[in-house]
N, C-alpha and C positions, 0 to 999 in steps of 0.2 A: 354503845356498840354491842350489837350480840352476834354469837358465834355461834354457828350447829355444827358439831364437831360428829361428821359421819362413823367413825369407826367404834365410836361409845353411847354413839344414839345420844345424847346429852344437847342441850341449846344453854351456852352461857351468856350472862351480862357480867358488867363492873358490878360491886359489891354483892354478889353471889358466894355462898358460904359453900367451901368445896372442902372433901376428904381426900388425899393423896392416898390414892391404893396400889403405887408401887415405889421403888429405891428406898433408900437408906430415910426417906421422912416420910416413908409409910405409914399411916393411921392417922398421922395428924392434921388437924382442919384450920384450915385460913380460909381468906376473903381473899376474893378476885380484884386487884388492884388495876390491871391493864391488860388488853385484849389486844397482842400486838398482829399489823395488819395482816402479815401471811397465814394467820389465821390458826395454825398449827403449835402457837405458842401462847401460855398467860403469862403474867406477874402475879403472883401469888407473896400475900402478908402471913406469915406466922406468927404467932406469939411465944415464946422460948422465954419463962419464968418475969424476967425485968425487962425484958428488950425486943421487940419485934422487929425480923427481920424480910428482905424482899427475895424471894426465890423465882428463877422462870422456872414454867413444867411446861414438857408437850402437853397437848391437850389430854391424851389420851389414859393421862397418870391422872388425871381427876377423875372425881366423882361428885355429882352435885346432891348437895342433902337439901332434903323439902324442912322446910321449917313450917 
């Protein structure tokens, strides 16, 4: 599924490597786990030392890095 998220100029997919550039998990980067349908939301995997965990973000708190 891909998403173009108007308000950040961005187009995502699933496993897209994204940096959260706002709240309390600002700078940190996950991978785009689920693109849910209203469009204005991900699932987002971080990794946190031993444990990964699953976060939603609006779209609007990512940022997609080019690898």
């Amino acid at each position: 599924m891909v998403f173009y998220c108007k308000d950040c100029n961005n187009e995502f997919n699933v496993d897209d490597l994204v940096r959260i550039k706002m709240g309390q998990y600002k700078n940190l980067k996950g991978t785009i786990s689920l693109i849910y349908e209203d469009g204005e939301n991900v699932q987002v995997v971080i990794s946190l030392r031993s444990k990964k965990i699953l976060i939603d973000f609006p779209s609007t708190y990512l940022e997609k890095i080019k690898e």
